[in-house]
Backbone as JSON Lines, residues from 0, in Angstrom:
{"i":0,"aa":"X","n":[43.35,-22.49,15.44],"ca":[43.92,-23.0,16.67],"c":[44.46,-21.84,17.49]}
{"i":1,"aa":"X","n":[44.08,-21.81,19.06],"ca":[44.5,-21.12,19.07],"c":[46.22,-21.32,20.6]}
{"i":2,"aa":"X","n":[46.75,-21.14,19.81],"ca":[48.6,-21.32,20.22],"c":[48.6,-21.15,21.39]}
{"i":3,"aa":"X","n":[47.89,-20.09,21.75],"ca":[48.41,-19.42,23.76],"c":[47.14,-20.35,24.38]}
{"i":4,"aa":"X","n":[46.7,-21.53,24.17],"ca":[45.77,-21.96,25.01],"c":[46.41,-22.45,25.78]}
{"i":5,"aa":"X","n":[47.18,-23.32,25.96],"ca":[48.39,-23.88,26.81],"c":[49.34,-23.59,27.15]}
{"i":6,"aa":"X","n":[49.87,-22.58,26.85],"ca":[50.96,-21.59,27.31],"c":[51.39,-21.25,28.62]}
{"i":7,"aa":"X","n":[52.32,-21.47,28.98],"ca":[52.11,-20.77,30.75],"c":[52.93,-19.3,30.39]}
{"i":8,"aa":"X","n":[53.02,-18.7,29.11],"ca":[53.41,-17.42,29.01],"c":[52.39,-16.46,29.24]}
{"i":9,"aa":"X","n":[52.59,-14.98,30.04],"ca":[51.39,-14.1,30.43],"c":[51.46,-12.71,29.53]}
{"i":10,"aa":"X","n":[52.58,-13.07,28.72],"ca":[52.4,-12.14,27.4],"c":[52.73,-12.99,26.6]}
{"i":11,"aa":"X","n":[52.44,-11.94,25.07],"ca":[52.8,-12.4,24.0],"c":[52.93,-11.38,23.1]}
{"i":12,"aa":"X","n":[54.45,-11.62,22.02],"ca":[54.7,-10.77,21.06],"c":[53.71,-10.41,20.11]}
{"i":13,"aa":"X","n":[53.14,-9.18,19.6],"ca":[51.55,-9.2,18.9],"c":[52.63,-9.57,17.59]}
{"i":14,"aa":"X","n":[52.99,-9.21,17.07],"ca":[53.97,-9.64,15.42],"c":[54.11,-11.28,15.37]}
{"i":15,"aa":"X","n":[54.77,-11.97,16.38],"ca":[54.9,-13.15,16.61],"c":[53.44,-13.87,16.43]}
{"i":16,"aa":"X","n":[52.94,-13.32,17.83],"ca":[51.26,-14.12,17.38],"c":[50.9,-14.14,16.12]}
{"i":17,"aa":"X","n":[50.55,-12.73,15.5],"ca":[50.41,-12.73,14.23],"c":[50.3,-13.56,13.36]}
{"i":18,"aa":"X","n":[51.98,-13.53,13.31],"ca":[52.41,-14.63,12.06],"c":[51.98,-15.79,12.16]}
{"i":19,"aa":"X","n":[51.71,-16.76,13.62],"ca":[51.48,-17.95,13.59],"c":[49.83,-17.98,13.16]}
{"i":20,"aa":"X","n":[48.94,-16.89,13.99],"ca":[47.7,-17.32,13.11],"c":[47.36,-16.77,11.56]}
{"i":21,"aa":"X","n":[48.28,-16.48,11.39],"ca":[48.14,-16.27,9.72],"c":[48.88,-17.87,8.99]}
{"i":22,"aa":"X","n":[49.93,-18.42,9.88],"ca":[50.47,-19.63,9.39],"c":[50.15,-20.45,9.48]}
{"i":23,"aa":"X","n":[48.92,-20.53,10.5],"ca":[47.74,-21.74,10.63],"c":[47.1,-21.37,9.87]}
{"i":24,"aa":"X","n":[46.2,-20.21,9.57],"ca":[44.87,-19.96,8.75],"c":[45.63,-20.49,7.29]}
{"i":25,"aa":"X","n":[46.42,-20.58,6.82],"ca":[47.09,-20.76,5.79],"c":[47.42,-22.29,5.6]}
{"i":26,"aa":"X","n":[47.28,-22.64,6.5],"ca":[47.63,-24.68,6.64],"c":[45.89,-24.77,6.56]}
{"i":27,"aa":"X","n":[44.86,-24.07,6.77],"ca":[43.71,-24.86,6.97],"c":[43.0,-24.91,5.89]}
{"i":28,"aa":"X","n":[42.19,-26.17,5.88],"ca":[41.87,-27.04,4.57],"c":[40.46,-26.85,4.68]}
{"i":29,"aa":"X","n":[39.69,-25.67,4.1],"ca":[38.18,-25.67,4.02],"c":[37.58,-26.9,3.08]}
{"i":30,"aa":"X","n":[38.15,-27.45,2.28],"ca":[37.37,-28.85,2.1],"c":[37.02,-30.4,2.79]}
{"i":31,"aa":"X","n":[37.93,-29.94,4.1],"ca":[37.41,-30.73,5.16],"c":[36.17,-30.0,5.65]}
{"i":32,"aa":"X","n":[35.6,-29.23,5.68],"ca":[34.49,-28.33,6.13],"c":[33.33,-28.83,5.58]}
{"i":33,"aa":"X","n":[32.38,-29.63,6.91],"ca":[31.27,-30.39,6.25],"c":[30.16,-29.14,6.54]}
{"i":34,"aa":"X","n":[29.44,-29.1,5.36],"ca":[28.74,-27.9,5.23],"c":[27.73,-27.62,6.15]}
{"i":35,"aa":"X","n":[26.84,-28.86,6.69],"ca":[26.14,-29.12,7.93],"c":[26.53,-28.63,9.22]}
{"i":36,"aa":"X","n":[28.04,-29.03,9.52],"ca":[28.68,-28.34,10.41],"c":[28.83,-26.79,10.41]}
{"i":37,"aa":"X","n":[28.81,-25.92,9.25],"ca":[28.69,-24.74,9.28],"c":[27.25,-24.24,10.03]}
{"i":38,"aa":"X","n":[26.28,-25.17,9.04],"ca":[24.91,-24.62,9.14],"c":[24.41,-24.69,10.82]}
{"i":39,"aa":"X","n":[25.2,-25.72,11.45],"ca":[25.04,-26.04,13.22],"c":[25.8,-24.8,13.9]}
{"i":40,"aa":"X","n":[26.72,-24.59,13.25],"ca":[27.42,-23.64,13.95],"c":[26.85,-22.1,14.1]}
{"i":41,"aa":"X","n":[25.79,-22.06,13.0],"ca":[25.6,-20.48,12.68],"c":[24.02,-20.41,13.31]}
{"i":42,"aa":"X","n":[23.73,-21.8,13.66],"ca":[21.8,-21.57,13.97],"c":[21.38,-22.17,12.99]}
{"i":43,"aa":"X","n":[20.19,-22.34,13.08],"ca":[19.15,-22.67,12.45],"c":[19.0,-21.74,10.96]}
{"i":44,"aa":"X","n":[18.32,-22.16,10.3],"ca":[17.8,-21.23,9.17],"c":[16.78,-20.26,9.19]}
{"i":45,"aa":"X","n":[16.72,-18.93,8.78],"ca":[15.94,-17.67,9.16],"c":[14.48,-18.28,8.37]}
{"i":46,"aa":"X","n":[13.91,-17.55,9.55],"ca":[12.43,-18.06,9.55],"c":[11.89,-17.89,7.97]}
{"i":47,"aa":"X","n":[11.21,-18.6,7.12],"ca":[10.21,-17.68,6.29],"c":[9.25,-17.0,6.59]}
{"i":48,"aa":"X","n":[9.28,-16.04,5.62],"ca":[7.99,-14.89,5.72],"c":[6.71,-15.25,4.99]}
């Protein structure tokens, strides 16, 4: 997630930021992660040879 999307602040503390996306990446639950959704996200599958 990212925190400063809605922000009407035009800086931000880099330490502060930091911590919060390390305190989200840390709340997030890769077993909600439907594997299909990866495979959409990254392309298609590399051609065979």
């Amino acid at each position: 997630m990212n925190y400063t999307r809605f922000s009407k602040a035009t800086t931000f503390d880099f330490d502060e930021a930091l911590d919060k996306i390390i305190a989200a990446a840390a709340r997030f639950n890769v077993d909600r992660v439907k594997q299909e959704d990866v495979a959409r996200a990254g392309g298609g599958p590399p051609d065979e040879e």
